[in-house]
C-alpha positions as a Markdown table, in Angstrom:
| # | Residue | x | y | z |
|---|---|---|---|---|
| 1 | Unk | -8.4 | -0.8 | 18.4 |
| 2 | Unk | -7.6 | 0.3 | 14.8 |
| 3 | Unk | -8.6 | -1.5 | 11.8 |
| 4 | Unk | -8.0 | -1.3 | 8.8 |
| 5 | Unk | -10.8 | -2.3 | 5.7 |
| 6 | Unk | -9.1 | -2.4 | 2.2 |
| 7 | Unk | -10.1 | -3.8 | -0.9 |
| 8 | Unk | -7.1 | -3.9 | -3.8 |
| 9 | Unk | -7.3 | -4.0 | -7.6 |
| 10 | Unk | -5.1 | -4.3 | -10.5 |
| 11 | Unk | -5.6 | -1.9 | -13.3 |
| 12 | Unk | -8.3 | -2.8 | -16.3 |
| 13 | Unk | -7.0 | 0.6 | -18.5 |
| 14 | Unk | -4.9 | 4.0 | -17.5 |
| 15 | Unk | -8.6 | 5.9 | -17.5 |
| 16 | Unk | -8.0 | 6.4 | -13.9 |
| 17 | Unk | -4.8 | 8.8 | -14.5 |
| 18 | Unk | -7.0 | 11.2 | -15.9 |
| 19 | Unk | -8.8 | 11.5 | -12.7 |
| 20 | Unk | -5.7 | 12.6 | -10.2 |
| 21 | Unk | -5.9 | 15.2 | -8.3 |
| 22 | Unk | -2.5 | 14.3 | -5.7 |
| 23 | Unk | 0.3 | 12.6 | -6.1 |
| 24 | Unk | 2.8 | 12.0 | -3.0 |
| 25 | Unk | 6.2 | 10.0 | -2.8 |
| 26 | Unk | 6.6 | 7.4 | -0.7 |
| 27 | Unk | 9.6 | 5.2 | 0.7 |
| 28 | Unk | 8.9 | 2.3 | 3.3 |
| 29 | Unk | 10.6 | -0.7 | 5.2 |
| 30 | Unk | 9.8 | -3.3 | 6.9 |
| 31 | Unk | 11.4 | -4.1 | 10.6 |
| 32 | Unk | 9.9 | -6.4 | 11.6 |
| 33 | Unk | 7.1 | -9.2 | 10.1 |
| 34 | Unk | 6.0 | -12.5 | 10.9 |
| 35 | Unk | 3.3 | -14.4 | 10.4 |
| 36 | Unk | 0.7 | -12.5 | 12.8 |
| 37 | Unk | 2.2 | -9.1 | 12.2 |
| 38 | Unk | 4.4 | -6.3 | 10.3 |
| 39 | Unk | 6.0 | -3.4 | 11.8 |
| 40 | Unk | 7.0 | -0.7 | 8.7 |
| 41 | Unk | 8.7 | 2.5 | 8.6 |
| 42 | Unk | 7.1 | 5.3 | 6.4 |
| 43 | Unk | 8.1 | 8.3 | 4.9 |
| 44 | Unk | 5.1 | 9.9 | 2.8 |
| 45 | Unk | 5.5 | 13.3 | 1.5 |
| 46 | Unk | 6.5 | 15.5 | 4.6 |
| 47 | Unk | 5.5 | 13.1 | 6.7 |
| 48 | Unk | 7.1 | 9.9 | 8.5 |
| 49 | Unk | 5.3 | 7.1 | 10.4 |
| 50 | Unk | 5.9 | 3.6 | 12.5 |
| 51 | Unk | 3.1 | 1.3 | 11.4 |
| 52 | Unk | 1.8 | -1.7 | 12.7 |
| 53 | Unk | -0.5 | -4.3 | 10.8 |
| 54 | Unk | -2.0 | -7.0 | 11.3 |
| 55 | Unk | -1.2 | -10.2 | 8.7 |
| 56 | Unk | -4.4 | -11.9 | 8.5 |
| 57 | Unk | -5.4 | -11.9 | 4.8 |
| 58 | Unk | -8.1 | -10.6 | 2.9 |
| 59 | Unk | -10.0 | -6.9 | 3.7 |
| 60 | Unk | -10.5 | -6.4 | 7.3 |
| 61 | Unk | -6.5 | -6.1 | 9.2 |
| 62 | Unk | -5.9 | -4.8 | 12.2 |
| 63 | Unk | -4.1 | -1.4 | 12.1 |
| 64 | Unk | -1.9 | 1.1 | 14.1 |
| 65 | Unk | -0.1 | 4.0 | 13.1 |
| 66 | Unk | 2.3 | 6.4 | 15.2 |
| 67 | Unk | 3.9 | 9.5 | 13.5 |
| 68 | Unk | 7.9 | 9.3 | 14.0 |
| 69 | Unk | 10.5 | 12.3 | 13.7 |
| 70 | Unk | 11.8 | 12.4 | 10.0 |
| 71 | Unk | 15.6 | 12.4 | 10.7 |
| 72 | Unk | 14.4 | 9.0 | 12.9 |
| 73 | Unk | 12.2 | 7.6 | 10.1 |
| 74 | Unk | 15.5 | 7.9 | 7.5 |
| 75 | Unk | 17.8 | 6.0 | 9.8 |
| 76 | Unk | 15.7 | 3.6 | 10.2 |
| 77 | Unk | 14.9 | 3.1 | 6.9 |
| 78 | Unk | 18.8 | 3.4 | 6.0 |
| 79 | Unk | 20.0 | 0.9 | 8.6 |
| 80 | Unk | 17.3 | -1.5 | 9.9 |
| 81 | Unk | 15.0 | -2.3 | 7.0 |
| 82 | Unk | 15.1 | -5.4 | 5.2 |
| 83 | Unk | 16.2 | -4.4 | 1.8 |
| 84 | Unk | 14.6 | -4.0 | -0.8 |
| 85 | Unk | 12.8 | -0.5 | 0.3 |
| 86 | Unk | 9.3 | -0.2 | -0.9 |
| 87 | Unk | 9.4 | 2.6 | -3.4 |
| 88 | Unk | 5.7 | 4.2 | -5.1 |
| 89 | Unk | 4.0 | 7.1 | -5.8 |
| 90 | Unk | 0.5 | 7.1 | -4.1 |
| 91 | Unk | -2.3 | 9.0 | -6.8 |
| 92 | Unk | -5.0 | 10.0 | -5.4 |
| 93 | Unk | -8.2 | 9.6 | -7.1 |
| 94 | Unk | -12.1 | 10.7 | -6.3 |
| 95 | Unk | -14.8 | 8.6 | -7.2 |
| 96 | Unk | -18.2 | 9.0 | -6.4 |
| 97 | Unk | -17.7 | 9.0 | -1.4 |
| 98 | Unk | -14.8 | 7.3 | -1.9 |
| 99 | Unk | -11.0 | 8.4 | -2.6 |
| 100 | Unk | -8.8 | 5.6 | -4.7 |
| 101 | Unk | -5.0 | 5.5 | -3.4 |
| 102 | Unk | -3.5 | 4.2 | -6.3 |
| 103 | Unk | 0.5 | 2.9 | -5.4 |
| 104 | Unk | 2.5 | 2.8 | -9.0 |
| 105 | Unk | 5.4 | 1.1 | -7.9 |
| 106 | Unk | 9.5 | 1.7 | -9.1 |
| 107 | Unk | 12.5 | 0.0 | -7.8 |
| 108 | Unk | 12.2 | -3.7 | -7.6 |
| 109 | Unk | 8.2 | -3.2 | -8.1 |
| 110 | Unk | 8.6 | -1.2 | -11.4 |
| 111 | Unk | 5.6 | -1.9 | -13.2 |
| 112 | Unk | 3.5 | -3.1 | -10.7 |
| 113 | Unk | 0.4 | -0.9 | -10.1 |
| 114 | Unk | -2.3 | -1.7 | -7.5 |
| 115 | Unk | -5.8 | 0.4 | -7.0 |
| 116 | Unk | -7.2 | 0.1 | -3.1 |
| 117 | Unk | -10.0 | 1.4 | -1.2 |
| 118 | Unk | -10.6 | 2.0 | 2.4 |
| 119 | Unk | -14.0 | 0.9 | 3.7 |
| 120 | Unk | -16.2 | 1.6 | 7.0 |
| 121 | Unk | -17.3 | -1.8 | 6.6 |
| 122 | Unk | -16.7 | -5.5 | 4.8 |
| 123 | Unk | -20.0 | -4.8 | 3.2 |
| 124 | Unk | -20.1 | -0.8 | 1.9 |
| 125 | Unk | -20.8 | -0.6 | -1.3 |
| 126 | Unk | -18.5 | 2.0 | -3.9 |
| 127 | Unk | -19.1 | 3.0 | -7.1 |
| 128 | Unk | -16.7 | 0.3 | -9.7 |
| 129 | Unk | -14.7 | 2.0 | -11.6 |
| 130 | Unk | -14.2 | 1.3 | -15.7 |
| 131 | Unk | -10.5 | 0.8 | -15.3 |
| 132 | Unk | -10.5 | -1.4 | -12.3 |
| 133 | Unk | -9.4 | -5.1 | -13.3 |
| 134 | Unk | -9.6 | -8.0 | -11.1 |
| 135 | Unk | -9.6 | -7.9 | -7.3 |
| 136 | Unk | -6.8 | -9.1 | -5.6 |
| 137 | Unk | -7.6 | -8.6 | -1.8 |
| 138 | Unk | -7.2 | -11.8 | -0.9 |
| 139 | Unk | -3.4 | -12.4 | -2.9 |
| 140 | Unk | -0.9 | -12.2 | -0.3 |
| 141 | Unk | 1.4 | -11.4 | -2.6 |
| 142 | Unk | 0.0 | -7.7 | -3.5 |
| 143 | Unk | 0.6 | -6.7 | 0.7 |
| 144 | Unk | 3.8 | -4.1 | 0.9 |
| 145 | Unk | 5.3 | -7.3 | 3.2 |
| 146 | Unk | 5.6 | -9.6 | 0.9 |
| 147 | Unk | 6.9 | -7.1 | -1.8 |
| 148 | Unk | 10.4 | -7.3 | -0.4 |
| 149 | Unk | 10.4 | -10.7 | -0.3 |
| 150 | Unk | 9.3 | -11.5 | -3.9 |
| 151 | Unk | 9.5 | -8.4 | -5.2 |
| 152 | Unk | 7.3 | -7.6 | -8.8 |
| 153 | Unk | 10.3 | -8.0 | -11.5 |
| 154 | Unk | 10.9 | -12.2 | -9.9 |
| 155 | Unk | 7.2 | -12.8 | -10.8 |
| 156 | Unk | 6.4 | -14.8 | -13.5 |
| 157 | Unk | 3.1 | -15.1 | -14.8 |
């Protein structure tokens, strides 16, 4: 069984940008999602991908991924996605044994950027990071999923 072990932050300071070393585009939909699951279509990079995730909340989901043909990936994305697309760029940042995907969205998301962290375990400890902010693992509202249905720029806080 996959699983998946994240932990997501918002940014404390842009101290982390400094610390880049990749930076990939990435374009996703969402097929299918209800309230035990979501089935996405990725393209990342090169690469394209059907995932499947499980929608408990907080850091422990369950997780499978399947790579897809490109050309497949872009019609799906163009024609059976709910709209709006999940646009970001992924940075990729080292830190200590761990690597930081940081997602800075665009789109409907513009503005909106969110540090995570995959884990062996609930428990594993990582090194925190001066420009982390507050910890937002357990906010639904961060997931991909829930982007396209209230996306970043209807939030008001």
């Amino acid at each position: 069984m996959g699983v998946e072990i994240e932990r997501k932050f918002l940014l404390a300071n842009d101290d982390w940008r400094k610390q880049i070393h990749t930076s990939v585009k990435f374009r996703q939909g969402y097929l299918v999602g209800s309230d035990k699951s979501s089935v996405r279509v990725r393209i990342e990079g090169d690469k394209s991908n059907l995932n499947i995730k499980g929608a408990t909340l907080g850091v422990r989901r369950q997780e499978f991924e399947y790579p897809i043909p490109m050309d497949d990936a872009n019609e799906l994305l163009s024609t059976l996605c709910t709209e709006p697309l999940i646009e970001k760029t992924r940075h990729y940042v080292s830190a200590g044994e761990h690597t930081w995907e940081i997602d800075e969205f665009s789109g409907d998301n513009e503005g909106l950027i969110v540090a995570e962290i995959e884990l062996k375990d609930e428990n594993e400890t990582f090194d925190h990071q001066n420009w982390l902010g507050k910890e937002v693992s357990d906010d639904k509202r961060y997931y991909n999923s829930m982007l396209i249905k209230d996306p970043y720029k209807n939030w008001q806080e």
